[in-house]
Every structure is written in C-alpha cells, then in structure tokens.
N, C-alpha and C positions, 0 to 999 in steps of 0.2 A: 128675416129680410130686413136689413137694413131702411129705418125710412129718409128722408131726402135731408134733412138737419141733420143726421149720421153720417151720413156721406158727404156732407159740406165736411165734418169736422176733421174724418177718417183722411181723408183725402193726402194729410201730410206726406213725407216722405216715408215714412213705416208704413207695414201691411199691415192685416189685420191677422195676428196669428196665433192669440191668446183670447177662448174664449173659453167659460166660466157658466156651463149651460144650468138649463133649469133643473132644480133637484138637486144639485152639488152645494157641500155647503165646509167650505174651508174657513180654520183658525189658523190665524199667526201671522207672519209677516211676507208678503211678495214682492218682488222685483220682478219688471217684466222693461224690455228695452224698447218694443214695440208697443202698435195699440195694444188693445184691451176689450173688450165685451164682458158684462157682467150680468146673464141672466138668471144666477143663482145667488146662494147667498156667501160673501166675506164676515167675519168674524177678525180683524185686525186692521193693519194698514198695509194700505197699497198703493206701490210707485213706480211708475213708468215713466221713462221721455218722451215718451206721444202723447195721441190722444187716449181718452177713456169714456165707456160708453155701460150706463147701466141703464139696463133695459129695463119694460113699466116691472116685472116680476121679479128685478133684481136688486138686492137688499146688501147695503155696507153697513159693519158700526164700526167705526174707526177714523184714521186718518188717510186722507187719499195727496197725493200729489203726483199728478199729472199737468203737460202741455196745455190742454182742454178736456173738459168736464160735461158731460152731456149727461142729464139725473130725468130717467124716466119714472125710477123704481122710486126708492126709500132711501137718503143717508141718513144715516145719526152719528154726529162727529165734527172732523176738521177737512175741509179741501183746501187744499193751495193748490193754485193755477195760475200758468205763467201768462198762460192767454185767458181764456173766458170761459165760463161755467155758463151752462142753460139746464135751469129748470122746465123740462115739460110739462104739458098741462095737466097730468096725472102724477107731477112726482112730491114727492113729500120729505120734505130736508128742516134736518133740526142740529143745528150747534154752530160751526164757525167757517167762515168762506172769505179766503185772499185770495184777490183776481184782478186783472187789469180792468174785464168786460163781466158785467153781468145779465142776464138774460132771464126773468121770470116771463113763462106762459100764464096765459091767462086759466086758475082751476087750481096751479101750482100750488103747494103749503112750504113755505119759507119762515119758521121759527126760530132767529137766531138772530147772528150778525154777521154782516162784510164791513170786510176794508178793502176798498178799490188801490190797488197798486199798478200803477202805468208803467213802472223801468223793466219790467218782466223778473224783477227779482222774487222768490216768492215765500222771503220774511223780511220785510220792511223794516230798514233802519228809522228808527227813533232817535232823531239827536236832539239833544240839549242844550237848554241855553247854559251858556257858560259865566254868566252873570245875573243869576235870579236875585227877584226883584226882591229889596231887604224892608222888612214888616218892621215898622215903631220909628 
C-alpha cells in the first residue's frame, strides 16, 4: 500500500507498472519509461522518466535517475532528479544527490552530498570564467 507522500509523487502522468517486490534482487542496468516501486533489492543503475519509489525494505547500490526520488529503504550511490528527492524517516542514503528539491525526514541518514539544481537539468553545467585571475 502506497502511503500518502507516494501518491503525492506517483501521481504524474505515468502509472504505476514496474514493481520490484520483496525478495527480488536484480544486477545490471534498467530502463523503465514509467513509475517504479522498489521493494527488493537493485545491484546497478536505474532510470526511468517518472517517478521512483523505494520502499522502507528496498535496497539500491548504484545510480538512479528519475523525475522524483522518494528513499524509504537504503541507497548507496548517485541520484539525479529532475524534480525532488524525499528521504523518509526510516531511509538511509550515502553517496551523491542532484535535485532541484530536497526533502530530509526527520530519523532519515543522509551521508553524502547535494547540489540543488533548479533548471531541471540533471548534470549541471559548470562554466568558467574566461579570464581567471593572474597570481604575481
């Protein structure tokens, strides 16, 4: 059963029609075009253009990129998100997070780093200066 912050997220224009139940435990790489549910465990990375929704039992190590990010379980890894990542109050995330939005619960473990990106792109251009500054 979906709870009420799942169904805010799920809600997009996709259904919900890849789920990933408890006890399954996939390696290597996914594409899925719709949501997502992750109550088992991933072993690679995984990308969809919706949302994605790991549940308190479900376990990623890899790279994720999804629309929106809802981490009940465990990641160990990278997410890029076009829109916003929520950590639940049970989930436990260690490595690297680009998001527009981010959302720690209160209990959450957040071991790592964001970079907040607002254009929705979801690797941030880094420009340069074109006249750095000259030492002596």
């Amino acid at each position: 059963m979906l709870g009420k912050k799942d169904e805010t997220v799920i809600s997009g224009s996709g259904d919900l029609n890849t789920l990933i139940g408890k006890g399954t435990v996939l390696e290597g790489k996914i594409t899925v075009s719709s949501n997502v549910r992750v109550d088992g465990k991933i072993k690679g990375d995984l990308t969809t253009n919706e949302s994605l929704v790991i549940g308190k039992q479900g376990e990623i190590e890899g790279e994720v990129t999804a629309k929106n990010t809802v981490v009940g379980g465990k990641v160990t890894g990278k997410i890029n998100a076009r829109g916003k990542v929520v950590l639940e109050s049970n989930a436990i995330f260690k490595g690297e997070i680009t998001a527009a939005r981010l959302i720690i619960d209160d209990g959450a473990v957040f071991d790592g780093q964001c970079t907040m990106n607002d254009s929705g792109n979801l690797k941030p251009e880094i420009k340069k200066d074109k006249h750095p500054a000259k030492s002596g």
